[in-house]
RODO-2510 file (C-alpha; in nm, 4 decimals, decimal comma):
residues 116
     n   res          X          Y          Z
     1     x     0,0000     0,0000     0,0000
     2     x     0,1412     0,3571    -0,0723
     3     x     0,2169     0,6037     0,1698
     4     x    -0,0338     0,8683     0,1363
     5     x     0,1092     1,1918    -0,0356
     6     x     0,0131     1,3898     0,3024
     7     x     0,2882     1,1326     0,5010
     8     x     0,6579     1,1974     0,4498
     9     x     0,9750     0,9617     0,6032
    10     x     1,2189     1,1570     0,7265
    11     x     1,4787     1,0050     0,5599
    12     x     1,7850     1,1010     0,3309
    13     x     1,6642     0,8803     0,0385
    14     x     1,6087     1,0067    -0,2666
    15     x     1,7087     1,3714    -0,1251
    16     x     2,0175     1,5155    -0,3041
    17     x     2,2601     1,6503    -0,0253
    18     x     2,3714     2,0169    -0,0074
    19     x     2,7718     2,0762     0,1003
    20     x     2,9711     2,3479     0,2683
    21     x     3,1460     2,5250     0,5074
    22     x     3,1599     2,8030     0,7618
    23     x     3,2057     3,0976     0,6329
    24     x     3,5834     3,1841     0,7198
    25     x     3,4858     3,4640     0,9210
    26     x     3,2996     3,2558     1,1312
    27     x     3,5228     2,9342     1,1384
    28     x     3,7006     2,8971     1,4606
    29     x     3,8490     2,5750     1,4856
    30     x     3,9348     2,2474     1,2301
    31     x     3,7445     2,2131     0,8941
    32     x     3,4219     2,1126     0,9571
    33     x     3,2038     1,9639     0,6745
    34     x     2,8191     2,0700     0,6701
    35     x     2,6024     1,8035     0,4522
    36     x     2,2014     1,8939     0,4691
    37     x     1,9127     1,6506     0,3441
    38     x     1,6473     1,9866     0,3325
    39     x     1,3262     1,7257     0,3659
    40     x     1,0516     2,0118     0,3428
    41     x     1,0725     2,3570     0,2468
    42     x     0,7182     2,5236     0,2836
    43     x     0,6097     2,8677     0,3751
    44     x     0,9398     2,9315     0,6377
    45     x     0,9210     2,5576     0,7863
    46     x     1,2457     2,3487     0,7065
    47     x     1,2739     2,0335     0,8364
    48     x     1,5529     1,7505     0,7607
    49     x     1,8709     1,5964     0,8283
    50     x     2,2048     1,7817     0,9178
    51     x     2,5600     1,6063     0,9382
    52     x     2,8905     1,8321     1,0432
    53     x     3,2201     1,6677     1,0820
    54     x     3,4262     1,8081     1,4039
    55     x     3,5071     2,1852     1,4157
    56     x     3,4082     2,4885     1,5361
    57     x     3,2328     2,7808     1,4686
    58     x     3,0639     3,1155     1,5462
    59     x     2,6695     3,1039     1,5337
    60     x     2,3880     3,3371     1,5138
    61     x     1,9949     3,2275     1,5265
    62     x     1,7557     3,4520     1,3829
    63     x     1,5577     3,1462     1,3274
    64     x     1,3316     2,9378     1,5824
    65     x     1,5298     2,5537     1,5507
    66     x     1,4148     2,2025     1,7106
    67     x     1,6745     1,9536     1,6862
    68     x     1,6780     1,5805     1,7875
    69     x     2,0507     1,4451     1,8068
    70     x     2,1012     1,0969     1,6079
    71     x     2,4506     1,0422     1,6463
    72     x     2,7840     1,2382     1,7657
    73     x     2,8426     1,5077     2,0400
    74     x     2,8592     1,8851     2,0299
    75     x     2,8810     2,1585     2,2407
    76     x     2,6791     2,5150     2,2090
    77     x     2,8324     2,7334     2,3969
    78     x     2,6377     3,0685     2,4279
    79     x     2,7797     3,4469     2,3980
    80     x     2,7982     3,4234     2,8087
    81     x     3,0156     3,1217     2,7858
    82     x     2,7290     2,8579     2,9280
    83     x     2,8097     2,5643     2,7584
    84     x     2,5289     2,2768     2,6650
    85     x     2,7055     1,9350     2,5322
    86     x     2,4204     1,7925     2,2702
    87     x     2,4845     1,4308     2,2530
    88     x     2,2704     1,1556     2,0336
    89     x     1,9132     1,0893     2,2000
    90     x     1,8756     1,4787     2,3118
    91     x     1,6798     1,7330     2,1522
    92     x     1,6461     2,0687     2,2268
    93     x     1,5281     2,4020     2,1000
    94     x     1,7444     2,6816     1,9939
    95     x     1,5236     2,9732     2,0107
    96     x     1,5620     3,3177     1,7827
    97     x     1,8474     3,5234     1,9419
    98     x     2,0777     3,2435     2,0805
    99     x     2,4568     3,3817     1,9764
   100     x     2,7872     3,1943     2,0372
   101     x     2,9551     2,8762     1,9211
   102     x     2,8932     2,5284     1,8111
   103     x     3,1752     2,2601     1,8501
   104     x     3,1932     1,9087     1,6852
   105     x     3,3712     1,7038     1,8668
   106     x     3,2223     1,3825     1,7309
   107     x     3,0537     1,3655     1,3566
   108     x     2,7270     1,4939     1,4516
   109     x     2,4076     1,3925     1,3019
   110     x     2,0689     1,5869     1,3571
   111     x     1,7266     1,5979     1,2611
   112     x     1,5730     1,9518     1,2873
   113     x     1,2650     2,1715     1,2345
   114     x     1,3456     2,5414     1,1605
   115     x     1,0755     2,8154     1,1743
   116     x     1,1407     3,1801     1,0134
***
């Protein structure tokens, strides 16, 4: 039986994968890899699959994000210095306004939700 058209896996198959970097400015640390399966892109809701290889960088949210860890570690560390390690089976929400870093330490893999 198909999956109704209304239903969608989130899953990387099928989904062509979108590549880069930091911007220089913003790179901190190593040369971390960004690879994005965008799963959705409707009316300012973006929802998919995110992989970074270790790194660090400086980060700015504008945007409203929920994010489910699948594999890896990280750290956010906010403008204050508060640092959060993100490891797989936590999700959290990064709300609009959060400034500071995020650090690969393992090959992260997320699943997120983004709202503009």
């Amino acid at each position: 039986m198909p999956t109704p058209k209304s239903l969608a896996p989130v899953s990387t198959d099928g989904i062509p994968p979108e590549t880069e970097r930091p911007a220089p400015d913003k790179l901190l640390a190593g040369d971390p890899v960004h690879t994005t399966w965008n799963i959705e892109d409707r009316d300012g809701l973006y929802c998919g699959i995110w992989q970074s290889t270790p790194g660090k960088w400086k980060v700015s949210y504008d945007e409203w994000e929920y994010v489910r860890i699948l594999e890896g570690v990280s750290i956010l560390t906010d403008a204050d210095g508060h640092a959060t390690t993100l490891r797989a089976g936590d999700s959290w929400i990064i709300r609009p306004g959060f400034a500071g870093t995020w650090e690969v330490l393992e090959t992260t893999v997320k699943d997120y939700v983004i709202r503009l």
